[in-house]
N, C-alpha and C positions, 0 to 999 in steps of 0.2 A: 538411373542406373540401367543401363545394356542389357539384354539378356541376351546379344550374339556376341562369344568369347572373339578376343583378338585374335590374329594366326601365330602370335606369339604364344599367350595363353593358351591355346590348343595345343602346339608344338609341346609344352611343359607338360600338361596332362595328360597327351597320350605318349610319350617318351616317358615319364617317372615310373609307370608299370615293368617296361621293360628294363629298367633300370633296376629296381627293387627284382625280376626276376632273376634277373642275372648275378646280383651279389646273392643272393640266394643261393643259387646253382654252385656258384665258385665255395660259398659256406661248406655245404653240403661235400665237394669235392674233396675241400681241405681236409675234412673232417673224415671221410671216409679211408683217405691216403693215408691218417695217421698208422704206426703199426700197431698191432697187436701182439702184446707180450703172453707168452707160454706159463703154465707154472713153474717150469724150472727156474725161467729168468727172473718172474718174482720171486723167489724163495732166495734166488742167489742177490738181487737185488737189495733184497731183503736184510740178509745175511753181510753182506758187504758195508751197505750202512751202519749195522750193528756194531760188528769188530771195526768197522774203522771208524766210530765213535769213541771205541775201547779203547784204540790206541789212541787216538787226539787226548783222551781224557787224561793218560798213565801217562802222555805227554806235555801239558799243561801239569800237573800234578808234581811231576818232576821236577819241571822248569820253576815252581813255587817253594819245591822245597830248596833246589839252589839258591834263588834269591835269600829263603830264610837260613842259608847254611846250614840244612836237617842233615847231617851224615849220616841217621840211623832210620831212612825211609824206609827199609821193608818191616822195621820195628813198629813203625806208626801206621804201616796199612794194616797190619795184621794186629794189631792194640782193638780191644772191644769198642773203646770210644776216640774214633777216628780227631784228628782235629779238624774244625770247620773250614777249611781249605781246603781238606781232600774232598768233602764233600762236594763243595761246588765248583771244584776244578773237573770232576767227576760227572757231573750236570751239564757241565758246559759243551766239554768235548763229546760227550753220548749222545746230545741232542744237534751237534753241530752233522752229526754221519746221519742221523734221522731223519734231521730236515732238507739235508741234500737228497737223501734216498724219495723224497717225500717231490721233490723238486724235479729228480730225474723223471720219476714216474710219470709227469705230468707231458712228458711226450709221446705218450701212448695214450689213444681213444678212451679205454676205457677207464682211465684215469683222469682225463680234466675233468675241472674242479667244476661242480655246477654251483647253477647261478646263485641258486638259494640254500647255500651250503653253511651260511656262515649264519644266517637272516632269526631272527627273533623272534617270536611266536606271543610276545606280551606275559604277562603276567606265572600264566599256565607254565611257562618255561623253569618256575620255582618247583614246580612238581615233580622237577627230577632232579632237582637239589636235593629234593626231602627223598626222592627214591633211593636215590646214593647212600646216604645216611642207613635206609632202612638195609641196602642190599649190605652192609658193612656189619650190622646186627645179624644178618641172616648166617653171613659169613663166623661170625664169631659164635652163631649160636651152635653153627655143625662142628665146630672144634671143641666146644666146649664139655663134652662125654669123655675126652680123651685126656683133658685135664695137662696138657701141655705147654710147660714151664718155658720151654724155649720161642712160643709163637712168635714173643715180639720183639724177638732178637731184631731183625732188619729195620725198625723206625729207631730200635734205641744205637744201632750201631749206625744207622743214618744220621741223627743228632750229634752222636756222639760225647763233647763236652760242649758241643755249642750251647751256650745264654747270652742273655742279655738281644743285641743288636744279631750278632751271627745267629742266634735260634731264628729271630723272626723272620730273617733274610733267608734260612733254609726253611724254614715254616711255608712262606711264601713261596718259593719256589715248587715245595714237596705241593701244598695247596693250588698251586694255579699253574704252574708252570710243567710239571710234570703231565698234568690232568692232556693241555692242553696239545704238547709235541706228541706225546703217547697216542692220542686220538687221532691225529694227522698221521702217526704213523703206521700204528695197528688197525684203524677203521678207515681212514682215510685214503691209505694207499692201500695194505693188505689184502684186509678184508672185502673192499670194494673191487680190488683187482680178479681176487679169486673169484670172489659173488660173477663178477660178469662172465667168468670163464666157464664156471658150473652150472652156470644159471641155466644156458643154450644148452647143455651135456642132463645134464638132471632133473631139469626147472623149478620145484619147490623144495625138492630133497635137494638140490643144489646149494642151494641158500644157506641150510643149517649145516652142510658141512663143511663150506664155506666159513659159516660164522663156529663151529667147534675148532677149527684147522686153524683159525688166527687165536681163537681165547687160546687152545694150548701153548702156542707159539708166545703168545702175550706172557703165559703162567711163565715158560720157562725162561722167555729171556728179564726175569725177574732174579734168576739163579738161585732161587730158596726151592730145597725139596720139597719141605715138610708143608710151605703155602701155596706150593703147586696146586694141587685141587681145587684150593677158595681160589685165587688167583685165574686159574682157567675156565672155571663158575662165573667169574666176573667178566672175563675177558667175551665170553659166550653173550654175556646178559648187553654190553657194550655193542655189541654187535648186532645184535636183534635192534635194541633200542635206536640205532643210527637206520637200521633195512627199515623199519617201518614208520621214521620220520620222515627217511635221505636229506635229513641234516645233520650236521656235526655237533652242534652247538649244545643239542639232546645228551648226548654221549660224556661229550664233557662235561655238563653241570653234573651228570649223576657221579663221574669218575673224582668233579670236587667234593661232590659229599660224599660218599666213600672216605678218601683222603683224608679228609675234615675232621671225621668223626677219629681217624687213628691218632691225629695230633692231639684234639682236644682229648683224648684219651693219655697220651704222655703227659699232658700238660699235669692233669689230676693226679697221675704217680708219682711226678717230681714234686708237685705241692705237699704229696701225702708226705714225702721223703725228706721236706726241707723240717 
């Protein structure tokens, strides 16, 4: 074996450095070109996914009840126990405005997605399953003084007469599916968005109001008054949980258990009922 490189083999190793600086440089350019979004454009951003989930959904919704010939639709939204059609006609199109708004975002710097956003952590990552669960008790525990009959109005008019096959299928969704677009869109875009904006403006105080200013936003676009608080409590806890992992994957297991724990909790009522 040689130990004097060829002039080819030289030509390769001292040309790959400048090669490797220069897509470097261009990295760095592209990255820096993207724009930066204002808070207003998030908020309106924001806001625009929202309602125009609301209408794709009361559009799909529509379009279901003509197929089943429903002539008395504003009778059946406004019925306590919805049929399971509106429900997930209702799922579909709210999350179809979410994940585009989720989508847009992503051409603004401070919104691409990092590397390890999605990445697994082993085992440990069950520990905010079980957090979810407990922050759902914690939730129930601060209503519980107030002794209010109406709390669980929103998961029974979510079910509504769904059983059998329609329960599990909205089960699953409310369980995995909600957890996960919701997190994409309130921590994912939101809160991540704001965070970077407040960060530079406030730097540690930034963050928390950052993460209050999406849990509210969270509470309300949930549209129940009265679980406003628990709801913006969670939405806060959501947000902390993703700032000190900067992964997603944290936020959503806790927001499945959460979830979890209110189905298996209907589950018990209707057992008790049958």
């Amino acid at each position: 074996m040689s130990l004097v490189p060829s002039l080819e083999g030289g030509f390769v190793v001292l040309y790959e450095p400048v090669v490797r600086v220069r897509l470097l440089a261009y990295k760095v350019m592209m990255t820096s070109s993207l724009p930066r979004p204002g808070v207003g454009l998030l908020l309106i951003g924001a806001v625009l996914g929202y309602v125009g989930g609301q209408i794709l959904a009361t559009l799909l919704i529509v379009a279901v009840a003509a197929v089943q010939q429903q002539s008395h639709l504003a009778t059946i939204l406004s019925a306590s126990r919805a049929p399971w059609w509106v429900t997930i006609g209702g799922f579909v199109g709210l999350w179809a405005g979410m994940l585009a708004t989720v989508r847009w975002g992503k051409r603004f710097e401070a919104l691409q997605w990092p590397a390890n956003v999605w990445r697994p952590a082993g085992f440990t990552d069950l520990l905010f399953l079980a957090g979810g669960v407990v922050l759902q008790l914690v939730v129930d525990a601060g209503y519980a003084p107030f002794h209010l009959r109406s709390l669980n109005h929103p998961i029974t008019h979510l079910f509504g007469a769904a059983h059998g096959v329609s329960f599990v299928l909205i089960a699953v969704l409310t369980v995995v599916g909600a957890p996960i677009v919701e997190e994409c869109f309130f921590r994912g875009f939101l809160y991540r968005g704001l965070a970077a904006l407040w960060r530079d403006k406030w730097r540690g105080q930034g963050l928390w109001v950052a993460a209050v200013a999406s849990g509210l936003l969270f509470g309300l676009a949930h549209g129940e008054l009265l679980q406003l608080p628990g709801l913006a409590l969670v939405g806060i806890v959501l947000a902390r949980v993703y700032e000190r992992t900067q992964r997603l994957l944290p936020s959503i297991l806790v927001h499945v258990g959460f979830n979890s724990l209110t189905v298996v909790t209907l589950l018990i009522q209707r057992s008790g009922r049958a």
